[in-house]
C-alpha positions in Angstrom: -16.0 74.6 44.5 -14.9 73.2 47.8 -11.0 71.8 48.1 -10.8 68.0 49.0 -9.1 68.7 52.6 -6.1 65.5 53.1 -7.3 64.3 56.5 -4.4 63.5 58.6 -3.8 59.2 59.2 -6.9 58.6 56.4 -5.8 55.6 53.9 -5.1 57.0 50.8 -7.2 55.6 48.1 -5.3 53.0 45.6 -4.6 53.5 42.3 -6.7 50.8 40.2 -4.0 48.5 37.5 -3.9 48.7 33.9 -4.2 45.3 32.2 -1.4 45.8 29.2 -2.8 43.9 26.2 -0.3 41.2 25.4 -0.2 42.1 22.0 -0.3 45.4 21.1 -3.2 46.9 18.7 -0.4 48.7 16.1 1.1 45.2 15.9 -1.5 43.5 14.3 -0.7 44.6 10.2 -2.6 42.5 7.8 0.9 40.8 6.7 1.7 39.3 10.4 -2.2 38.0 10.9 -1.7 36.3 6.8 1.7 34.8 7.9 0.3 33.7 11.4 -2.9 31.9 9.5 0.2 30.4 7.2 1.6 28.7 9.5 -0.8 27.6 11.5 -2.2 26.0 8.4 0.8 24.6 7.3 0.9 23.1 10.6 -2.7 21.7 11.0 -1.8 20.2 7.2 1.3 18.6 8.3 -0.4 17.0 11.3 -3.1 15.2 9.4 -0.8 14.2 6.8 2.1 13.6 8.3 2.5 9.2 9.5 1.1 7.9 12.6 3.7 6.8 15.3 1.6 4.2 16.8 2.2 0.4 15.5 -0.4 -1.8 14.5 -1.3 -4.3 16.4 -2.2 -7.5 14.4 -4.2 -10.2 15.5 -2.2 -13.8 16.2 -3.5 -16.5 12.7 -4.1 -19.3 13.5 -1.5 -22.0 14.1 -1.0 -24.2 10.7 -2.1 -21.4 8.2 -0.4 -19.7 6.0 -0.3 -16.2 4.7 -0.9 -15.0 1.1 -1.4 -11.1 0.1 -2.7 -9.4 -2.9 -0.5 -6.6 -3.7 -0.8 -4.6 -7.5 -2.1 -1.1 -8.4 -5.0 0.7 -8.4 -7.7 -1.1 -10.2 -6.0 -4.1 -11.1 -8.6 -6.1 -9.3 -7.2 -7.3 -6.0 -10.4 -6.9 -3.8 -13.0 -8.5 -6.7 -10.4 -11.4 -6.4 -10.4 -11.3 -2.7 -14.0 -11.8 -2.6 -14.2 -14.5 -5.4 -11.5 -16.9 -3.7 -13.5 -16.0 0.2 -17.2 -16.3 -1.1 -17.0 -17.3 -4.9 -18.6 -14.4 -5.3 -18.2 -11.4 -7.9 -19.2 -8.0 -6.2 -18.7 -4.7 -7.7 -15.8 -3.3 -5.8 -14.3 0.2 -5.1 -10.6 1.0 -4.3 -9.6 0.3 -0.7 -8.7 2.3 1.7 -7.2 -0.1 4.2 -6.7 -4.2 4.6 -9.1 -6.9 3.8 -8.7 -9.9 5.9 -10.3 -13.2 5.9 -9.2 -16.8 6.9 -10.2 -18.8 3.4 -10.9 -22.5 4.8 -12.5 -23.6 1.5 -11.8 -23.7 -2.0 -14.5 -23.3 -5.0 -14.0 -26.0 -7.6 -14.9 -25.3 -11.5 -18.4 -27.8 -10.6 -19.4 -25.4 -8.0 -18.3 -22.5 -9.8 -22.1 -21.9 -11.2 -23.2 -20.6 -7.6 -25.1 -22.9 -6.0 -27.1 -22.1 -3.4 -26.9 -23.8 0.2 -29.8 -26.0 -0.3 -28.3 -27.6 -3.5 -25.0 -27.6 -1.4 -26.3 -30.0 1.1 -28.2 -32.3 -1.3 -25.1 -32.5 -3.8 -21.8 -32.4 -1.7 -19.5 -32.8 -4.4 -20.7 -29.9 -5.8 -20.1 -27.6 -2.8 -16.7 -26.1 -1.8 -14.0 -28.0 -0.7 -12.5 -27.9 2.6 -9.1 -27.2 2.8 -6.3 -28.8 4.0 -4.5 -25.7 5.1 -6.3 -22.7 5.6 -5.1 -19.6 4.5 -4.8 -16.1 5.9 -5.5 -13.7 2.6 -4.4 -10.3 2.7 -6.2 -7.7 0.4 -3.5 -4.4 0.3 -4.4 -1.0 -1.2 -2.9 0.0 -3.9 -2.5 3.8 -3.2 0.5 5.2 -3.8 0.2 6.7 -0.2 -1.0 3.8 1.2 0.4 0.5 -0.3 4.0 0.7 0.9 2.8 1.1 5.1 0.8 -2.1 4.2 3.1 -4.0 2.6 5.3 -3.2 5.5 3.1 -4.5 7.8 2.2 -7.8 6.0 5.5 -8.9 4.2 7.2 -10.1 7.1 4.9 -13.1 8.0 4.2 -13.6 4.5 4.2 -16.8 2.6 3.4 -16.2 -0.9 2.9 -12.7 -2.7 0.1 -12.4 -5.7 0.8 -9.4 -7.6 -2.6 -8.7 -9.5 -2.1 -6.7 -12.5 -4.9 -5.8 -15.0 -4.3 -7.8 -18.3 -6.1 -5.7 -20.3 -4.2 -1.9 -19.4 -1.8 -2.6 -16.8 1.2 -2.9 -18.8 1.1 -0.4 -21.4 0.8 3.5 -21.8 1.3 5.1 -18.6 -0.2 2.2 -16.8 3.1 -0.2 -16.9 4.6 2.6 -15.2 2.3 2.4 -12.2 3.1 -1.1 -12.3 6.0 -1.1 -12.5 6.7 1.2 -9.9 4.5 -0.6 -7.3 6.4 -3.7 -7.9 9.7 -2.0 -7.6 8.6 -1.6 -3.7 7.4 -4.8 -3.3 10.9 -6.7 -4.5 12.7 -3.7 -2.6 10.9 -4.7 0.6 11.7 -8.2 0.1 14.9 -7.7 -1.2 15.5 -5.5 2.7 13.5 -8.4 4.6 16.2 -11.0 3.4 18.6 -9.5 4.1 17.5 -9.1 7.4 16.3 -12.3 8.1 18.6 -14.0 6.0 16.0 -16.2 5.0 14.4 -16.6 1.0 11.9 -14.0 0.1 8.5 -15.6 -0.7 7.4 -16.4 -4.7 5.6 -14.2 -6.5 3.3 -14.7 -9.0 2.2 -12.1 -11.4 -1.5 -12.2 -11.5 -3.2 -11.4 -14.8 -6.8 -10.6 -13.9 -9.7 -10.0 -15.9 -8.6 -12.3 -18.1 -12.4 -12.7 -19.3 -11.6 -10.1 -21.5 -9.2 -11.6 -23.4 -10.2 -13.9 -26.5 -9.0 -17.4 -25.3 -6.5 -17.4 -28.6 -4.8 -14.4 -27.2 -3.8 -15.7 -23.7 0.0 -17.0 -24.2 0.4 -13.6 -26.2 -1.2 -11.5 -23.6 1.3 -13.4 -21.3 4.2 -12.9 -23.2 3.9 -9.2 -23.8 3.3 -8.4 -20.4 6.2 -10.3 -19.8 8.1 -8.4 -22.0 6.7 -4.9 -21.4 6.9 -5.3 -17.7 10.5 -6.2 -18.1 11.1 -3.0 -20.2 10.0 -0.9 -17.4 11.5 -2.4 -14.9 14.9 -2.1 -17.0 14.7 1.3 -17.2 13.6 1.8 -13.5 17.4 -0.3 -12.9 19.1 2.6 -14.9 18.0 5.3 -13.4 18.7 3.9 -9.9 22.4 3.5 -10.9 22.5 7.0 -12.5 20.6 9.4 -10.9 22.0 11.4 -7.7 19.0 11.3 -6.1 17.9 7.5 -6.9 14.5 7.5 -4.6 13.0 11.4 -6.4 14.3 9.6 -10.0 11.8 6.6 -9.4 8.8 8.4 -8.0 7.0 9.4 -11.3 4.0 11.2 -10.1 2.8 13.6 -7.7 0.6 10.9 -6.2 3.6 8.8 -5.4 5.3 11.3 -3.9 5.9 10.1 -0.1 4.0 12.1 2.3 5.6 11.4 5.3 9.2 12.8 3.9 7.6 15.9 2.4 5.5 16.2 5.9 8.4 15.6 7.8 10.6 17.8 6.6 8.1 20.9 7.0 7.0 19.7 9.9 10.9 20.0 11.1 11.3 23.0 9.8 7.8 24.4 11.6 9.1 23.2 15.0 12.8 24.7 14.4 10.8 28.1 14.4 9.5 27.4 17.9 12.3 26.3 19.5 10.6 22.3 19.7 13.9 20.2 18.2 13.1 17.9 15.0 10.8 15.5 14.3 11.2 12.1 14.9 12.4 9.3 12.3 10.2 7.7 10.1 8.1 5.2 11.3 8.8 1.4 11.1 6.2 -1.0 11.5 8.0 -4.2 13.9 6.5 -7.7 12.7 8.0 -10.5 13.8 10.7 -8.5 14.9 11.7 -7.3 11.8 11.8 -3.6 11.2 10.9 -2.7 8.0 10.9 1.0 6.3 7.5 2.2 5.6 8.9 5.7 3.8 8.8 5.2 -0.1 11.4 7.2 -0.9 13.7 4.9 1.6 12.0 2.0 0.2 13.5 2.8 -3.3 16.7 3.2 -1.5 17.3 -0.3 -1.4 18.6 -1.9 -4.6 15.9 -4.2 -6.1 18.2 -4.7 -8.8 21.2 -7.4 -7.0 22.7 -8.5 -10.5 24.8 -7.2 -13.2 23.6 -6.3 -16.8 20.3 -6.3 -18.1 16.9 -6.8 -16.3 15.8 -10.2 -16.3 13.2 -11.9 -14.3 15.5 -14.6 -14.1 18.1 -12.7 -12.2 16.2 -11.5 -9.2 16.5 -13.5 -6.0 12.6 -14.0 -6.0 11.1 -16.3 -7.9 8.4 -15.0 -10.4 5.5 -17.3 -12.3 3.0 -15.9 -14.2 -0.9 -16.4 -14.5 -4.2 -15.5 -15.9 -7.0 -15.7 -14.2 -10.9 -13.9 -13.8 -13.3 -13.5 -11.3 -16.2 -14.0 -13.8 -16.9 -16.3 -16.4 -17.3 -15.4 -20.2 -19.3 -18.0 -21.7 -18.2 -16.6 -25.1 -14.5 -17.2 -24.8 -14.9 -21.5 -23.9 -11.2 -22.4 -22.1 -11.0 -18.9 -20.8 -14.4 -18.1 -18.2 -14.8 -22.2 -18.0 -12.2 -22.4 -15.4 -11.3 -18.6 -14.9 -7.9 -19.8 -14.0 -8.7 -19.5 -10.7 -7.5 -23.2 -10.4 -4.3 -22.4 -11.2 -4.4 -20.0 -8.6 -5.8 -22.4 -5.7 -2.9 -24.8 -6.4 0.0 -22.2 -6.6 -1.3 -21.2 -3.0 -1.7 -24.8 -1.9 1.9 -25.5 -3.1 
């Protein structure tokens, strides 16, 4: 075999790199590829979930109207009554997601309340809706445990009246009154923060008791009074275990729904970016209307003390005032002083007030 003979001044030939894999192969164990897919889920899951930074811009109403927003829980009937009071209308419903708004320029009276048609509108004015002196801006709010207290915080600020809807039939008893309860222990903590703030009166609220077709026309002023009473109950004990537990906001959140996202989220999520060296997370967000900054975190919500008196509840000691109503979005020809007028009128003036 012939020797390679080194040539005197000839380039040597150059050596070709090694690319060094980043990682290397003995490295990758099943346990550090599981715990890398961990977190990286963990993280993708905090993302989604955790509350958007971005405000809500909100369209300018109107000069000379008013606000009014339907707050309540889950199935209590605060879109079916949104739609009754904008179209006089009863439409099968589903729960909401997000806001419905409308201007309401007209009101339905109980002649018109047999759905006439725009024909028979024209020929028989008196019969038709009524224009109103004052529009309104209504105000539809989920009631989500994840969703209502961002929405409230967005809306209570510029709001003139509040209409609590609460289903008369199963909204305040069983486990139900607790819901109820609970979602009305944000709202008069929000207003309770917003007057404080603003040094101004928080806006009335009246307790809505829909679906009153439901109930025998006999029974109204005792389905009344036992909500009252019930409702009061809860909202009694809700007082005690602000004052006594140590962690007041985890003693009023009864269910894993109402758990606030954005304080579980944001504590992973600062936990996640302590591992990489990215700081913490910012503080929760606060939705600015009208200049006034309102918490939109539950659990800071339920911080604030609702409950500004000394002994018992009593709907007579909080600073807002409360009234009380029945009312249905559909008539029941079977219960005569009940579905005649579906205390919608009652309603109609309360707002016009």
């Amino acid at each position: 075999m012939a020797t390679p003979v080194h040539v005197a001044g000839a380039a040597s030939p150059l050596a070709t790199p090694e690319v060094a894999p980043l990682i290397a192969m003995g490295t990758l164990s099943p346990m550090r590829i599981f715990v890398s897919l961990a977190v990286l889920l963990v993280f993708l899951l905090v993302a989604f979930f955790s509350p958007r930074n971005a405000p809500t811009k909100r369209k300018a109403q109107p000069k000379g109207t008013s606000t009014v927003v339907l707050a309540g829980p889950m199935g209590a009937g605060k879109t079916a009554l949104f739609y009754k009071l904008l179209y006089n209308q009863h439409l099968m419903t589903h729960t909401s997601m997000e806001e419905n708004e409308a201007l309401v320029e007209s009101k339905w009276t109980t002649a018109s309340n047999d759905g006439l048609d725009e024909k028979s509108a024209k020929e028989h004015p008196q019969l038709g809706p009524e224009k109103l002196q004052r529009p309104y801006h209504l105000v539809d709010t989920p009631g989500h445990p994840r969703l209502r207290t961002r929405s409230l915080t967005q809306f209570l600020p510029t709001t003139d009246r509040v209409v609590f809807v609460v289903d008369a039939i199963n909204g305040t008893s069983g486990k139900s009154v607790q819901e109820t309860g609970e979602h009305l222990h944000v709202v008069l903590s929000l207003l309770s923060e917003l007057s404080s703030l603003t040094h101004r009166d928080p806006p009335p609220i009246l307790i809505l008791l829909a679906k009153s077709d439901l109930v025998p026309s006999k029974s109204a002023s005792l389905t009344l009074d036992r909500a009252r009473q019930s409702l009061a109950r809860e909202m009694e004990r809700r007082r005690v275990a602000s004052h006594t537990s140590s962690n007041r906001a985890g003693a009023r959140l009864e269910g894993m729904d109402a758990i606030p996202a954005s304080a579980t989220s944001q504590s992973i999520l600062q936990s996640i970016m302590g591992l990489f060296g990215l700081g913490t997370a910012p503080p929760p967000f606060e939705q600015e209307v009208a200049g006034v900054g309102l918490p939109s975190d539950e659990a800071e919500v339920l911080n604030i003390s609702a409950f500004n008196f000394e002994g018992e509840f009593a709907w007579e000691k909080l600073d807002v005032q409360i009234e009380w109503a029945m009312a249905s979005v559909k008539e029941d020809k079977a219960t005569p002083g009940v579905g005649s007028t579906s205390g919608l009128e009652t309603l109609l003036e309360w707002i016009e007030r």
